[in-house]
N, CA, C and O of each residue as an XYZ file, in Angstrom:
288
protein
N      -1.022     75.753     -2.561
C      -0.294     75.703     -1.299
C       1.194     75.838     -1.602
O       1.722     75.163     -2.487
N       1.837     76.681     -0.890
C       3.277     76.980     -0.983
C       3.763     75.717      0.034
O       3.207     74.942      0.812
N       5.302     76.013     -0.503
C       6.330     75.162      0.553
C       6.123     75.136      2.134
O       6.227     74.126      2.829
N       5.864     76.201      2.506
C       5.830     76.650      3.620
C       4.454     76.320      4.482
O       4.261     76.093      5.676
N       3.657     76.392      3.416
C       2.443     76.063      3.993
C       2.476     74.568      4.060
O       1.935     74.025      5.023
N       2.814     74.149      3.521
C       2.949     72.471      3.339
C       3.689     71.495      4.185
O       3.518     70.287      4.355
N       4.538     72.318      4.660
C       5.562     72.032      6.176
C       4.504     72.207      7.450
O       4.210     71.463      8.385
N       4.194     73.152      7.166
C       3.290     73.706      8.569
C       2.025     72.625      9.083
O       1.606     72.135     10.132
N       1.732     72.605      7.669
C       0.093     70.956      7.494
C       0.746     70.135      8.014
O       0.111     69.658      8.955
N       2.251     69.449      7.843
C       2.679     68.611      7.568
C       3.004     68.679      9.444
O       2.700     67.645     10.039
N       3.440     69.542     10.083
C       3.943     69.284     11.011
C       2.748     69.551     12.400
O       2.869     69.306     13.600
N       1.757     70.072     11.715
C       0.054     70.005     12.260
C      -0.185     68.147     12.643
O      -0.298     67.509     13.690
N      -0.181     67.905     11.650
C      -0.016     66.116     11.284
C       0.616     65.291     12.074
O       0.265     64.180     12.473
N       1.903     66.102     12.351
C       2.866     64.841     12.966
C       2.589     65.443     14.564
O       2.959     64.696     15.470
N       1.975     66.716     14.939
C       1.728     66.404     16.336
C       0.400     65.767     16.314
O       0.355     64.939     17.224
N      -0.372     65.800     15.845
C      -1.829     64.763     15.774
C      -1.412     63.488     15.867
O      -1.826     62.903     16.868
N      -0.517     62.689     14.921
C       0.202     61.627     14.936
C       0.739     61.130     16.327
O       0.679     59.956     16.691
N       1.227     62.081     17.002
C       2.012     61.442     18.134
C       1.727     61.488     19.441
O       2.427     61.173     20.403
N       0.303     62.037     19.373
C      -0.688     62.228     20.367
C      -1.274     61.051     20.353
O      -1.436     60.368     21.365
N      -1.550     60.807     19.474
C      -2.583     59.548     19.122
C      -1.900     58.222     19.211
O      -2.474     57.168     19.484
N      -0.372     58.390     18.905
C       0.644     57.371     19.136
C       0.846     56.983     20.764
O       0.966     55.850     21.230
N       0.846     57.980     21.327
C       1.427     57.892     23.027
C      -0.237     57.529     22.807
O      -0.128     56.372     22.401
N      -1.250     57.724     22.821
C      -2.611     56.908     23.545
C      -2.413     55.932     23.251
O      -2.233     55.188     24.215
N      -2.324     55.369     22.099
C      -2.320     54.019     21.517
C      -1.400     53.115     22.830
O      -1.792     52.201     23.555
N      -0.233     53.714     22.770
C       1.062     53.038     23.502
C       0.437     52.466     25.405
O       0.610     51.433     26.051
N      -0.264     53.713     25.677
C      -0.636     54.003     26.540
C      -1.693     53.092     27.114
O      -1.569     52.453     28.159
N      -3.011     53.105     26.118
C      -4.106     51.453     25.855
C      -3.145     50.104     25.921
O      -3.333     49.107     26.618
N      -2.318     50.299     25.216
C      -0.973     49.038     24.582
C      -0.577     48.638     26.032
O      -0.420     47.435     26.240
N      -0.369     49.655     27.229
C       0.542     49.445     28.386
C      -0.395     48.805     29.475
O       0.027     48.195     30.458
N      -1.831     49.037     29.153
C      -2.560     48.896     30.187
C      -3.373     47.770     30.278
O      -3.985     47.263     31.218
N      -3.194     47.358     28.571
C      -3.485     46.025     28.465
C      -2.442     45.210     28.605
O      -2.533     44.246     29.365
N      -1.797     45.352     28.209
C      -0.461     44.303     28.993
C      -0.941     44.112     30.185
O      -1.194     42.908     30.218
N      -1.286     44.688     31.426
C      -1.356     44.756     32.500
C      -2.584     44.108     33.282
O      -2.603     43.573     34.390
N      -3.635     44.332     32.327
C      -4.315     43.263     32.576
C      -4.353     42.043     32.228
O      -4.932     41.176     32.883
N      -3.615     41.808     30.941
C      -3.392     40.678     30.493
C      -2.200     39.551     32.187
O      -2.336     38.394     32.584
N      -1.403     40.456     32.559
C      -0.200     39.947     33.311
C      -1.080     39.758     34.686
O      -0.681     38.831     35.390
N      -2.114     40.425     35.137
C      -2.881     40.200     36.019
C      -3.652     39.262     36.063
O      -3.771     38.692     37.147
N      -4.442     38.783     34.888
C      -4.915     37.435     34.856
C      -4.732     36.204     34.072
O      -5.404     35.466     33.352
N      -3.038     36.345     34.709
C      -2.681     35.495     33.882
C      -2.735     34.810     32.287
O      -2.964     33.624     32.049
N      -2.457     35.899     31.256
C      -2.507     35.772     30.626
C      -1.417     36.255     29.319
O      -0.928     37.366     29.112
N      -1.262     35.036     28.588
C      -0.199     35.467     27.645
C      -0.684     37.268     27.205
O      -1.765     37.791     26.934
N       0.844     37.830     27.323
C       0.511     39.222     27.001
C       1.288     39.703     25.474
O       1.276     40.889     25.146
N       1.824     38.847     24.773
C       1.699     38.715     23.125
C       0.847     37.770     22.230
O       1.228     36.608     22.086
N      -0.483     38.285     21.516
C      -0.870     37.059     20.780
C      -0.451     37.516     19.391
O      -0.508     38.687     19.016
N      -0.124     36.727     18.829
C       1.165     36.790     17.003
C      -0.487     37.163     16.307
O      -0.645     38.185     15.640
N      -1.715     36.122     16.595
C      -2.937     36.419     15.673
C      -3.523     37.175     15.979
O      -4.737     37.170     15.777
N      -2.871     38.173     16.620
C      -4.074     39.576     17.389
C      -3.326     40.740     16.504
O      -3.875     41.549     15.757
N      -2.089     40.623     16.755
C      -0.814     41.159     15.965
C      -1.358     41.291     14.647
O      -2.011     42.226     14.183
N      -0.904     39.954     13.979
C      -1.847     39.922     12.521
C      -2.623     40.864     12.154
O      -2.246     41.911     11.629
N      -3.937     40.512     12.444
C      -5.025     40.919     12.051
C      -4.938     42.685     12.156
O      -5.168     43.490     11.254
N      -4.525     42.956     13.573
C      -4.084     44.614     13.694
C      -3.310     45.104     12.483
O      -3.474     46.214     11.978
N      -2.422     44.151     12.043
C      -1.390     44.849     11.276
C      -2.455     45.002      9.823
O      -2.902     45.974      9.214
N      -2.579     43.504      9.656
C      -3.556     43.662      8.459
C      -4.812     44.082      8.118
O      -5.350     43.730      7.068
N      -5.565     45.151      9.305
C      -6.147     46.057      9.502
C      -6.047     47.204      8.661
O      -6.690     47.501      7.654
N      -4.934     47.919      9.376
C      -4.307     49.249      9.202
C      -3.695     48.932      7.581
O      -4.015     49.604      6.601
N      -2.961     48.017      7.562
C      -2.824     48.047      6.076
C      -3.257     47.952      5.046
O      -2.550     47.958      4.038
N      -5.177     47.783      5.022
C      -5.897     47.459      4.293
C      -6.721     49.020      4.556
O      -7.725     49.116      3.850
N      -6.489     50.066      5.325
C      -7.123     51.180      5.633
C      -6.034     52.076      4.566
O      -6.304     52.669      3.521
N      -5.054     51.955      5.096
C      -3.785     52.741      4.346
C      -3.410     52.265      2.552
O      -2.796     52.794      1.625
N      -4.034     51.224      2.718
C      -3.830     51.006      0.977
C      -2.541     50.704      0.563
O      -1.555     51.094      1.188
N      -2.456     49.775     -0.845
C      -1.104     49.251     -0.998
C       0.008     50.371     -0.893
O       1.029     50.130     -0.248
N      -0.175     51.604     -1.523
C       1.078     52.674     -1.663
C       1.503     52.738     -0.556
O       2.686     53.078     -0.555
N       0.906     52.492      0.848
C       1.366     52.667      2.117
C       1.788     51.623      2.855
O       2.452     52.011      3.816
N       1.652     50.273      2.781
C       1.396     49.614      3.293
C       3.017     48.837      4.076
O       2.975     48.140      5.090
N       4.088     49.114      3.450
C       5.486     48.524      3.822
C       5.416     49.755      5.035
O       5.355     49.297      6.176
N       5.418     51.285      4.922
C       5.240     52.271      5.722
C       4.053     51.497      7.768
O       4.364     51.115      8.896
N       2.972     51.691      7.077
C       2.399     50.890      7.886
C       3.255     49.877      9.016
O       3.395     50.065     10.224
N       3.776     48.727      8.157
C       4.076     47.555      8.476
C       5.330     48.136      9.077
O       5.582     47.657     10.183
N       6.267     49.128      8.601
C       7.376     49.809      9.815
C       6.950     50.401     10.967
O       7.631     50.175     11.968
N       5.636     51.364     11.115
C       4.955     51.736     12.068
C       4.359     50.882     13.317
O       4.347     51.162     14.516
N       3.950     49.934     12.739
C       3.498     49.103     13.363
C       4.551     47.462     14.287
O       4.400     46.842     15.340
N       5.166     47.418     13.559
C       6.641     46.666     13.263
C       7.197     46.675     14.586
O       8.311     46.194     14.791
C-alpha cells in the first residue's frame, strides 16, 4: 500500500467513525431523555466506568489512554 492509498483507508475510517459517533451521541441524547422523564439521575459515574472499561479492554493497552480521550 502506497501513501496515498493509506490516506484514502484512513479517511474511509474516519467517515465510518463519525457516523457511528453521531449514532452513539444520538442513543446518548435520547437516553438522557428518558432518563429526565422518569425521573431519573441522567449521569451514573458506574455506568460510565464500566463503558469506559469496556472499550478499553476491546482496544487493548496500546490504545487505551486514546480510548479514554474518546470517551473522556
Amino acid at each position: 500500500m502506497d501513501l496515498q492509498e493509506a490516506r484514502n483507508s484512513i479517511s474511509r475510517i474516519d467517515e465510518e467513525l463519525t457516523s457511528l459517533f453521531v449514532k452513539r451521541m444520538e442513543l446518548s441524547k435520547e437516553i438522557a431523555a428518558y432518563k429526565k422523564d422518569n425521573h431519573m439521575s441522567v449521569f451514573d459515574r458506574s455506568r460510565e466506568r464500566e463503558v469506559v472499561n469496556h472499550v478499553c479492554d476491546l482496544a487493548g493497552k496500546d490504545f487505551e489512554s486514546y480510548i479514554r480521550v474518546l470517551y473522556g
